[in-house]
N, C-alpha and C positions, 0 to 999 in steps of 0.2 A: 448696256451699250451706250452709255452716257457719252456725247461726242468727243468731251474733251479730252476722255480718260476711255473711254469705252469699250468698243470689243476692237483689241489691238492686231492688226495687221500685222500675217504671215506671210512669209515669201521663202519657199523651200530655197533662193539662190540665194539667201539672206542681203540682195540690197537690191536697188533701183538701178536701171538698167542701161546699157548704149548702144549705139548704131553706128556705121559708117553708110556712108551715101552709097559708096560703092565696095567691092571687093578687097579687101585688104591681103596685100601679099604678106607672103613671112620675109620681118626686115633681114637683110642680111648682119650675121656677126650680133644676132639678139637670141635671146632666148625662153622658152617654155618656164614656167613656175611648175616644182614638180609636187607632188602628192603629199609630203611632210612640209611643204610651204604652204599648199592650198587648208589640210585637213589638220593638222598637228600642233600648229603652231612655229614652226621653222622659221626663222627669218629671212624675209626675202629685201631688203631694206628697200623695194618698192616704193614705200611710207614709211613712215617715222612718226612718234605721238609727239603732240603737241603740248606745250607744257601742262600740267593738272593746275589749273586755275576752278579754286574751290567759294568764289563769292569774295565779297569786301568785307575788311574789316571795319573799313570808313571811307567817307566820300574821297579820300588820295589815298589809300591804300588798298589794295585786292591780295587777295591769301594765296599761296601756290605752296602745293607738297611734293619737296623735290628729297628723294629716296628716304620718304616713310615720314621726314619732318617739314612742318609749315612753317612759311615763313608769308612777313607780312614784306609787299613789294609797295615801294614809292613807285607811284604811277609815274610821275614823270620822267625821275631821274632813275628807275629798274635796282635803287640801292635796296638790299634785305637786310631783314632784321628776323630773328626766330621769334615766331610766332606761338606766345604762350598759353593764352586764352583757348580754352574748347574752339575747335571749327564751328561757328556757329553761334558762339555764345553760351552761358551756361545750359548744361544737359539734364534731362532726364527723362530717364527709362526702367523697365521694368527688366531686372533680373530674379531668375527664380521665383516668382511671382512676386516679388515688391517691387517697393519704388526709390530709385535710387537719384540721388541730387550731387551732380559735379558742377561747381563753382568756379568763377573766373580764375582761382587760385590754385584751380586744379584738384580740390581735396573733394572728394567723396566722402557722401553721407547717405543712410539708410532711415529713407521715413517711416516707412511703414515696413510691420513683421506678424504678419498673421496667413493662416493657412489657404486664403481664399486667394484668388488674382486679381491683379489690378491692371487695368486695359487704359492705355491713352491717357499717359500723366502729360499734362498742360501746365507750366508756368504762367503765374498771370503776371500781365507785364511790369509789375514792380517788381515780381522777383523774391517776394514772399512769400507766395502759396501753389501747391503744384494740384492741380483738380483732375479727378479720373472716375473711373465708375468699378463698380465690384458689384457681381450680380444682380447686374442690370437698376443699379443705384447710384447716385450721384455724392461724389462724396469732397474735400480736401484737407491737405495738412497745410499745418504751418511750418515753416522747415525750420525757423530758430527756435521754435518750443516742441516741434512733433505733434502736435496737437492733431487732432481729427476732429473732422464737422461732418456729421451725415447730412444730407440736403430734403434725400427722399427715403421713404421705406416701402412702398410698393410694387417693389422690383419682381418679375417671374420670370416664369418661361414666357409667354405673351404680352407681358410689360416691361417697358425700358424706359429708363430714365438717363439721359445723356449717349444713348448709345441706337444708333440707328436700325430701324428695320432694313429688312435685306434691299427691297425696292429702292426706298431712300438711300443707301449705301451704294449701292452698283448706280443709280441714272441719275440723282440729283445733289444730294453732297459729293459723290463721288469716290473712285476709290483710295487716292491720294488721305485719307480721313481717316483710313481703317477701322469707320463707324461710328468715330466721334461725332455728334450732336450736343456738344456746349459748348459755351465762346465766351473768354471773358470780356467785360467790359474793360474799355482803354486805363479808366482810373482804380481800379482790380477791387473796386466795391462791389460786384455783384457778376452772378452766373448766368447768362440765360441758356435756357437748354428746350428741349425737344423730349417730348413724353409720348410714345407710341403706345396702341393697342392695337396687339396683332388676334385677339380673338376671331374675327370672323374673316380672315385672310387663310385660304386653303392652304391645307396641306399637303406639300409634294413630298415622296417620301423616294432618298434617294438610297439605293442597296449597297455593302457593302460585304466582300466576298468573303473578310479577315475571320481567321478564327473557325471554331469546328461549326459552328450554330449561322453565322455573318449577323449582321443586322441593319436595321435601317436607320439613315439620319434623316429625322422628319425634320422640314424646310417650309416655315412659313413664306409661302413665294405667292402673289397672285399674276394669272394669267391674263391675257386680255381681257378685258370685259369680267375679269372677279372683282370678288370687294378690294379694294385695298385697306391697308391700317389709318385706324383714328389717330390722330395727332391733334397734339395742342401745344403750344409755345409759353415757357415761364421763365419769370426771373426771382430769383432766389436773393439773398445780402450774403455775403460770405462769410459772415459770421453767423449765419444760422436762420432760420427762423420760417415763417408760411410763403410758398410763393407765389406770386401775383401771376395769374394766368391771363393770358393777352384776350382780345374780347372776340373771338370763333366762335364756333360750336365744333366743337370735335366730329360730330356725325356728320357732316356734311361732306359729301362727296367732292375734295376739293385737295389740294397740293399747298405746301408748303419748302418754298426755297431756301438755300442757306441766309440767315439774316443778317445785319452788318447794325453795329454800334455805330452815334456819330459821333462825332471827332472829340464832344464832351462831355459824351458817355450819357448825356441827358436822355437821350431816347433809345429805343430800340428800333430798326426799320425792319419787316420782315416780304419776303415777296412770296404772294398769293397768287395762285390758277386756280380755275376751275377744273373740271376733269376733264373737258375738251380741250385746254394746253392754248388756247385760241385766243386768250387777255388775260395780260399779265399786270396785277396791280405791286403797288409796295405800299405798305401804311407803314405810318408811326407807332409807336408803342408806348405809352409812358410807364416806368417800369412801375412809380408808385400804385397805378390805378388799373389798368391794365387797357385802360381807353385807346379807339386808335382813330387815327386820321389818316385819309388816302391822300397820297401823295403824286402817286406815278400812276397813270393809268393808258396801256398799250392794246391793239386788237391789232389781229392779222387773221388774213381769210384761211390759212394753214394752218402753221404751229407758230410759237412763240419760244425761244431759247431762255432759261435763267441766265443772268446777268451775274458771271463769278465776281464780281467787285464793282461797289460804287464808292469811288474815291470821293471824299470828302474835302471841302477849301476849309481853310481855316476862320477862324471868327462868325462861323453860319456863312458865311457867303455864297453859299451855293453846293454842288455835286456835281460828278460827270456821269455822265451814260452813255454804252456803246450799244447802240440799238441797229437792225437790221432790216427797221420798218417798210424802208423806202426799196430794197430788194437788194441792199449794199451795207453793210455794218458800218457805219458812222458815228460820229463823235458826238457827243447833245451836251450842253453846259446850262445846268437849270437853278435856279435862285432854290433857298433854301426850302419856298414853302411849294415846291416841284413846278412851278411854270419856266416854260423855256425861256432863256436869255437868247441863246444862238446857236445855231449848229455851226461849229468847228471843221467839220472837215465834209468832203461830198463827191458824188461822182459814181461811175462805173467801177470800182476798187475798194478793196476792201480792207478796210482797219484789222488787224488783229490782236493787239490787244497795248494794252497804256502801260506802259513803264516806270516812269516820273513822272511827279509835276513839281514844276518847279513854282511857285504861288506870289514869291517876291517878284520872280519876273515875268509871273503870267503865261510860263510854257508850257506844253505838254509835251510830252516825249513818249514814242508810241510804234511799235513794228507793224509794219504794214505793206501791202501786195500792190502796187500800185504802177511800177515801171513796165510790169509781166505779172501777172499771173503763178507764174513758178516759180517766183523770186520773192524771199524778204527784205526788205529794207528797212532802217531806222528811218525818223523825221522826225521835226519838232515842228507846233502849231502854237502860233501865239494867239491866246486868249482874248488879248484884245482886239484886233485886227483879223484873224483868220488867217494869216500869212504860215504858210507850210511851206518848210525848205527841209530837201531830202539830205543828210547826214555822210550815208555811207554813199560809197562812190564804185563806178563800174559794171560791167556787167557779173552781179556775183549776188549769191543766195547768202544772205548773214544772218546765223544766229548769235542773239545782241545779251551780254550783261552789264544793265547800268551800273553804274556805282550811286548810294546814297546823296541826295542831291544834284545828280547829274549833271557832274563838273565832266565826270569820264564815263567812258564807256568801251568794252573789252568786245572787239569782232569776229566770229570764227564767220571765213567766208570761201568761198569757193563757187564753182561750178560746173557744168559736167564733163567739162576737159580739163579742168585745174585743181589740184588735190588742194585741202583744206591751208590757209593761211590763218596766222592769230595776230591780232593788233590791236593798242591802245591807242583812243581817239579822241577828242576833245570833244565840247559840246559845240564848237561850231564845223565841225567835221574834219580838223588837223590831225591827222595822225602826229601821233607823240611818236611810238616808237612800236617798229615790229616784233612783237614779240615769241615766232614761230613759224616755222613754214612745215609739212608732213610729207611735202616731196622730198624720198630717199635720194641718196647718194648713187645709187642703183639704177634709179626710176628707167634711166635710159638705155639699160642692159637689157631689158626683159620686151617681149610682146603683149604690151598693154593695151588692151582691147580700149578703141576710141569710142565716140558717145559723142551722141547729136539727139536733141529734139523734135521729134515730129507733131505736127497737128492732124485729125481726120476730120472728115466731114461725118455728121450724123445721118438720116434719111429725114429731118426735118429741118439740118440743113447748121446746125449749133458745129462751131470749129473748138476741138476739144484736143486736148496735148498726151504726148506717148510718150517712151523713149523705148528705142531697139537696140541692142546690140548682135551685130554681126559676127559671125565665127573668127577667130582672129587668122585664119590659115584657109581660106575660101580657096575654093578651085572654079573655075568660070566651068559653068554649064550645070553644075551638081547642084540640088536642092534639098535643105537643110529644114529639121526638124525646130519648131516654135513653141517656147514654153512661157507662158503668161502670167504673172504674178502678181496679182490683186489684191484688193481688203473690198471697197467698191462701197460701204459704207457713207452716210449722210454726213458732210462736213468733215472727210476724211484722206482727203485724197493722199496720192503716193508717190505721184508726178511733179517731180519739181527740181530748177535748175543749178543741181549742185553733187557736188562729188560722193560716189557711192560707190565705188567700186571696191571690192573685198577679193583675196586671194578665193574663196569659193566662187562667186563673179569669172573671174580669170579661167576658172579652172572646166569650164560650161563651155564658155568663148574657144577655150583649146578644143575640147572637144566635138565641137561643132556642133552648139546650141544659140538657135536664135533666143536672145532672152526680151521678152515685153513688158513694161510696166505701162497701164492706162488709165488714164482716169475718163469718169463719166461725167453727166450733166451735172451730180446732186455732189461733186466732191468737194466745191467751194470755189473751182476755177470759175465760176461764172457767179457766186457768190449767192446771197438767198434766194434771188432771182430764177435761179438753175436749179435750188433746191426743191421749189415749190414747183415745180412738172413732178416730182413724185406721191405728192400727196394723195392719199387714198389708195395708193397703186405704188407700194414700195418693191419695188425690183424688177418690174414691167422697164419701164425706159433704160435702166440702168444693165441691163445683161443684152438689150436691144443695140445701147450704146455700142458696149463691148463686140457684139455681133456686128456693126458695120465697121471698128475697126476691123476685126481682125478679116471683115472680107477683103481689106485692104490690104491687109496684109498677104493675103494668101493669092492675090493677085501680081504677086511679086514675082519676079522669075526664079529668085532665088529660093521662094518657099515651098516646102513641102506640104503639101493640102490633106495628106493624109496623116499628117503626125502636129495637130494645132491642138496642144494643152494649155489647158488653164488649173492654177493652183492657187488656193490660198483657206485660211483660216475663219472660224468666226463668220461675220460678214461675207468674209468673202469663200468662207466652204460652201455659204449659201449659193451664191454667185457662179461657183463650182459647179453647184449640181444642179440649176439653172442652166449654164451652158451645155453642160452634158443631157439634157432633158427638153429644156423650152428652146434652143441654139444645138440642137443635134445635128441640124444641117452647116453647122458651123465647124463646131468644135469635136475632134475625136476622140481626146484621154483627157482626164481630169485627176485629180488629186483634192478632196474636198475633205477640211481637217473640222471637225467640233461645230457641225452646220447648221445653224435653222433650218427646217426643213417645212414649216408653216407658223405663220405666224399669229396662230391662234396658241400655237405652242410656248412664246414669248413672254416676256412680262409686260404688267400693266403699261406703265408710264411710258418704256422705250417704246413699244407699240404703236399705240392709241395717239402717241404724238403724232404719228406719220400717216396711222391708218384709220382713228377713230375705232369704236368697240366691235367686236364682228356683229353684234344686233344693229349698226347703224351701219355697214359697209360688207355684209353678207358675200358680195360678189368680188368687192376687192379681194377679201380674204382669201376666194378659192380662188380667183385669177391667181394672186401671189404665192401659192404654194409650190412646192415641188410636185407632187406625185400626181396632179392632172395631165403631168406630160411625159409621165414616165414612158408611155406607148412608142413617142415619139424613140427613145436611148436605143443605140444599136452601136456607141464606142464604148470603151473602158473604164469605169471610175473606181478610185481609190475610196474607201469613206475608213478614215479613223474617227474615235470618240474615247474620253475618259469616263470610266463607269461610273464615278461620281461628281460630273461635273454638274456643281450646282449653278451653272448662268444657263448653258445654253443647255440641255437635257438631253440626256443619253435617248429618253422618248425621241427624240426628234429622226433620229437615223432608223431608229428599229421602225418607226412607221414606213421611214423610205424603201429601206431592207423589205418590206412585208410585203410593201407594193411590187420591188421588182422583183422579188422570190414568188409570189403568183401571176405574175405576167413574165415568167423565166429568161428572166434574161440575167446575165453574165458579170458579176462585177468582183469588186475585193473589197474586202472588210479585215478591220483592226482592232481591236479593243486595247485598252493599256487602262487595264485596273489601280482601281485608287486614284485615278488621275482625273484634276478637276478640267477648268476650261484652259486646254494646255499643257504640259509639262515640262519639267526640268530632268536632269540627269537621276538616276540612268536613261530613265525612256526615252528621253528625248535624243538620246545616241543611236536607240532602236530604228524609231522613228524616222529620224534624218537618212539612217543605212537604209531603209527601206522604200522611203523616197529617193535617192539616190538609183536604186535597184531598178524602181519602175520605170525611172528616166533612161537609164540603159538596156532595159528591155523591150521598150515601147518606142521610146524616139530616135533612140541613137542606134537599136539592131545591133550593139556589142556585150560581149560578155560583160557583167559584172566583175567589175579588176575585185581581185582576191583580197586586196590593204584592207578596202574597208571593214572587211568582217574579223579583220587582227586586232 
C-alpha cells in the first residue's frame, strides 16, 4: 500500500463524480447515451482523444503517435518529422526468457541464450551494458562482446541479490520496479544493489485450486509486528570482482530506502529508518570503503515518507529535498555537506513533486496544489530569491510534461465542467500553441450530467471537498438512491477539480443515481497536517469523516436515506465494510472489493507506519478492525476477493465472513479464483455485471436490463 503507487483506487462508476445545485430538467431536442455507447464502446463523439503525446525527444521536440507511427513534433512551430529512434531510447527486454537489445538504429540483438530467465534488464547509461538478475543473482553482459559478468552467487529461494523481497517491492521501492533493487552509477562503473534475507520472515501460504491435487504458493510476507528481511547495501565494479558492503549491520531491525548516486558517481547516498518510520536519515557511502557519513537527519512525532528523488546541483553545490516536516511538503535547498541553505517554497500547500531544474538559471520547476487544494498547477521558484510565479493559468487541474531543460512544457487541463484541453507552454507561461481540445462535436447533443464541488463540515469542524452528481432527468419531489465511491487511503485522495466524466458516469446519472466521490482528513487535502489525526488510529477518523458527509447528504430533500451505498476497493473495501459495520447508522449497501479487514492482517511496513506494532498499540489495532462491529450490520454488503491475492489476503474476508456467519446475519460473497489483488478480463466483466446487478436491485428497485449478461 506504498502511497505513491499503492493500493489503487476502485470506483465501480469508473470516475469522479458531479452535482448540480439544483434539479436538472431534460434539455429539450438532447438526448440520452444509449447502452452500446455507455458499455460497448460505441461512439458518442461526446469526447474525442486527445492527441497521444508520448514524452520528448529533446528539449524542442515531444514525440506523438499519430495512426501507429511517431513522429518528433517542433514544439513551436507543430512541424513533424518521423520519428525513428525507439520511444524512449534504446530498449531492452526480456522475450522468451532472454535479453533482447534494440538500438537507436532500430536493429535487434540477442544477449543472452540460456534456459533460466532474466528479470529487469537495465542499461547502464552509457549504453554498454544491460544488468538484470537470474535466480535471484546479480548479473551483466556487454552488448558489443556478449560477455557475462556474475556479480553474486548466493542467490536462493530466501536470498536475493538485486531483486527485492516482497515488502520492499509492494511499500518502499515500489511497484513501478517490478522488484529491481540495483541502480547503476551515472559513470556506469559500478552496481549498487540490495542483498535480502528472507529467512526469518514468515511464511503465508496462499492456495491454489488448479489441477487435480491444487497447491500452495508459499509467500515470504511479514505481518505487522513480524520479523522482516535482513538487508544490506553493496557495490560491486562492473567488471567483476568482491563487493563493498556499506557499513550496517544487517540484523538490525531497521529499513532501508531506494538510494540515489551523486551526480559524480563519487558516493553512494542511501536513506535509513528505524522500525518505527519516526526519523529518517540519508548517509553517504563511499563505494571504495564502505564508510558512511550522515548527511540528512529528519524526526517527526508520526511517520516519515521516503523521499522518491534527491535531485542533485551540479559541481557539489548542493541537493533538493521535498520534505513535509512543517505539516506541508516544502522545498529545502541544502549545501552538499547536508546543512540547509534555505527553504524555497512555504505555507499551508503543498509541493507535489520537482520537475526541472534548471541550475544555469537557478529555477526550479515543480507541480503543486496551491491555488486549491483540488487543483494542480505548474510554478517555477528561483533559487536565489525565493520568488514563485505560477505558470499555468485559470481555474483548471493540469497534468504537466516538461520537456528536458524546461524551455517547454505540454498541459493536459481541465475541470469539472470542462473536458480535458492540451497545450504547449513556454517557461514563462506563453502558450505556444494549442494543441487539442476532447470536447466532441456532439458534446452539445446529448444530456451531460453537470458537476460542481462541494465542501462538508466534519464534527470537529475540518472543511473537506466532495463532488455529487445529480440524476440528469430529476422529477421535483422524488428521492433518489446515493452511491459513494472511495479509496479513503493516506495521501490518496479522489477529490479533485477536473474532468472525469465517462459514458458509464452518464449512464448512472440517466438512470437516476446520485454518484459521490469524498475525500477525508488523511487524503492530502489538508496535507500532512490532516494526515497526522490518523496516527495510531487508521480508519477511526477517516470512515467518521465519511459518516458526516454523507449525513449531509442525506439531509438532502432529494436523498434517499434508505438506499446510501458506499463502494470501493483496497483501501477503500476496507472503508466499505467500516460503513456497513462501524457507520451502520449511516450507510445501508455496501459493495467492499479485496478488503482489509484488520490490520494486524497487513504487512509490516505499510502498517506500523500509521499504526506502530500491535505490542506497542494493542487497542488501536482492535479499535481499527472490522468485526468488533459487526453487531452493529443490519444492511447489505457485497464482499469479493481473489483467492490468491498475495497483498491484501483472502484471510482477511473469511475472518469477516466467520464473524457475520455466527452472528447471522445476511450478506453476499464472491470469490474469483486465481485472481490476485484485483482483476482483469474475463473476471473482471463478471464482476462489473455483478456490480452493476446489485445497484439495480438495491438502489434503483429495477430489473436488471438483460444487455448486460449478452
Amino acid at each position: 500500500m506504498r502511497i505513491v503507487q499503492r493500493l489503487k483506487p476502485t470506483c465501480i462508476t469508473g470516475a469522479a463524480l458531479c452535482l448540480l445545485a439544483v434539479p436538472q430538467l431534460k434539455a429539450q431536442n438532447k438526448q440520452d447515451i444509449s447502452f452500446e455507447q455507455a458499455f460497448k464502446g460505441k461512439a458518442s463523439n461526446i469526447t474525442v482523444p486527445l492527441p497521444a503525446v508520448k514524452g520528448w525527444a529533446d528539449g524542442d521536440h515531444y514525440i506523438e503517435i499519430r495512426q501507429g507511427q511517431a513522429y518528433s513534433i517542433d514544439a513551436r512551430t507543430g512541424n513533424a518529422t518521423v520519428y525513428t529512434a525507439p520511444v524512449g531510447g534504446p530498449i531492452v527486454e526480456v522475450r522468451n526468457n532472454d535479453v533482447f537489445y534494440t538500438g537507436n538504429d532500430g536493429k535487434t540483438i540477442q544477449l543472452t541464450n540460456d534456459k533460466e530467465q532474466e528479470k529487469n534488464p537495465t542499461l547502464s547509461p552509457d549504453g554498454k551494458y544491460v544488468a538484470f538478475t537470474r535466480n535471484n543473482d546479480l548479473y551483466s553482459v556487454e552488448i558489443a562482446s556478449k560477455k557475462e559478468t556474475r556479480y553474486t552467487n548466493d542467490g536462493t529461494d530466501v536470498i536475493y541479490n538485486g531483486w527485492a523481497s516482497w515488502v520492499y517491492y509492494e511499500e518502499i521501492l515500489g511497484r513501478p520496479t517490478k522488484y529491481r533493487a540495483f541502480w547503476w552509477s551515472p559513470d556506469s562503473k559500478n552496481i549498487a544493489y540490495m542483498h535480502f534475507n528472507d529467512t526469518k520472515v514468515p511464511v503465508f501460504p496462499i492456495y491454489s485450486e488448479k489441477g487435480q491435487h491444487g497447491y500452495l504458493e508459499n509467500t515470504r510476507y511479514p505481518k505487522a509486528g513480524d520479523p522482516n528481511p535482513a538487508v544490506k547495501l553493496g557495490v560491486v565494479p562492473v567488471t567483476g570482482g568482491a563487493t563493498v558492503w556499506a557499513d550496517f549491520n544487517e540484523n538490525d531491525d531497521q529499513y532501508f530506502g531506494t538510494p540515489f548516486w551523486t551526480a559524480d558517481s563519487k558516493n553512494l547516498w542511501i536513506q535509513w529508518m528505524p522500525r518505527g518510520q519516526d526519523n529518517l536519515k540519508i548517509y553517504s557511502i563511499n563505494p571504495q570503503s564502505g564508510a558512511k557519513k550522515e548527511i540528512y537527519d529528519e524526526k517527526q512525532k508520526t511517520w516519515i515518507d521516503w523521499f522518491d528523488a534527491v535531485p542533485f546541483l551540479d559541481n557539489n553545490k548542493g541537493f533538493l529535498l521535498q520534505s513535509d516536516k512543517t505539516g506541508w511538503s516544502h522545498l529545502y535547498l541544502h549545501n552538499i555537506d547536508g546543512s540547509l541553505k534555505k527553504q524555497l517554497t512555504s505555507g499551508n500547500w503543498t509541493v507535489k513533486e520537482v520537475l526541472e531544474i534548471d541550475q544555469k538559471n537557478e529555477v526550479v520547476y515543480f507541480v503543486g496544489r496551491k491555488e486549491a487544494s483540488t487543483r494542480f498547477d505548474l510554478y517555477k521558484v528561483s533559487m536565489k530569491n525565493g520568488a514563485l510565479t505560477r505558470l499555468t493559468s485559470g481555474n483548471y487541474h493540469n497534468i504537466v510534461s516538461m520537456a528536458p531543460g524546461a524551455k517547454y512544457f505540454i498541459t493536459t487541463y481541465s475541470n469539472l465542467s470542462t473536458p480535458a484541453k492540451m497545450a504547449i507552454v513556454d517557461n514563462n507561461g506563453k502558450v505556444i500553441r494549442q494543441l487539442g481540445d476532447s470536447k466532441g462535436a456532439d458534446f452539445d447533443k446529448y444530456n451531460v450530467a453537470k458537476t460542481e464541488l462541494k465542501y462538508y463540515k466534519t464534527r470537529d469542524g475540518l472543511e473537506l471537498p466532495m463532488t455529487v452528481s445529480m440524476p440528469v432527468h430529476m422529477e421535483a419531489g422524488k428521492r433518489y438512491p446515493i452511491l459513494i465511491s472511495i479509496y479513503g487511503g493516506p495521501n490518496a485522495g479522489t477529490v479533485y477539480d477536473t474532468w472525469k466524466q465517462t459514458p458509464v458516469t452518464q449512464w448512472w446519472a440517466q438512470e437516476g443515481v446520485i454518484q459521490v466521490a469524498i475525500d477525508n482528513r488523511s487524503s492530502g487535502q489538508l496535507g500532512k497536517a490532516g494526515m497526522n489525526y490518523i496516527h495510531r488510529n487508521l480508519g477511526i477518523h477517516e470512515i467518521e469523516d465519511y459518516m458526516d458527509a454523507a449525513r449531509w447528504l442525506r439531509s438532502q430533500p432529494w436523498a434517499d436515506t434508505n438506499k446510501v451505498c458506499m463502494t470501493g476497493g483496497s483501501f477503500g473495501g476496507y472503508m466499505t465494510c467500516m460503513a456497513l459495520t462501524y457507520g451502520a447508522d449511516v450507510f445501508n449497501y455496501g459493495m467492499g472489493n479485496f478488503a482489509v479487514t484488520d490490520w494486524q492482517l497487513y504487512d509490516s511496513h505499510y502498517t506500523e507506519r500509521y499504526m506502530d506494532t500491535p505490542a506497542e498499540n494493542p487497542e488501536g489495532y482492535k479499535k481499527t478492525a472490522v468485526m468488533p462491529y459487526v453487531e452493529k450490520y443490519h444492511g447489505l454488503l457485497r464482499i469479493t476477493h481473489g483467492t490468491m491475492d498475495d497483498n491484501v489476503h483472502m484471510q482477511n474476508c473469511i475472518q469477516l465472513i466467520d464473524k457475520m456467519q455466527n452472528l447471522n446475519k445476511h450478506f453476499e460473497f464472491m470469490l474469483y479464483p486465481g485472481e490476485r489483488h484485483g482483476w482483469g478480463a474475463p473476471k473482471n466483466v463478471h464482476s462489473n455485471s455483478e456490480s452493476y446487478r446489485f445497484i439495480y436491485n438495491n438502489l434503483l428497485d429495477k430489473a436488471f436490463p438483460a444487455a448486460f449478461t449478452k
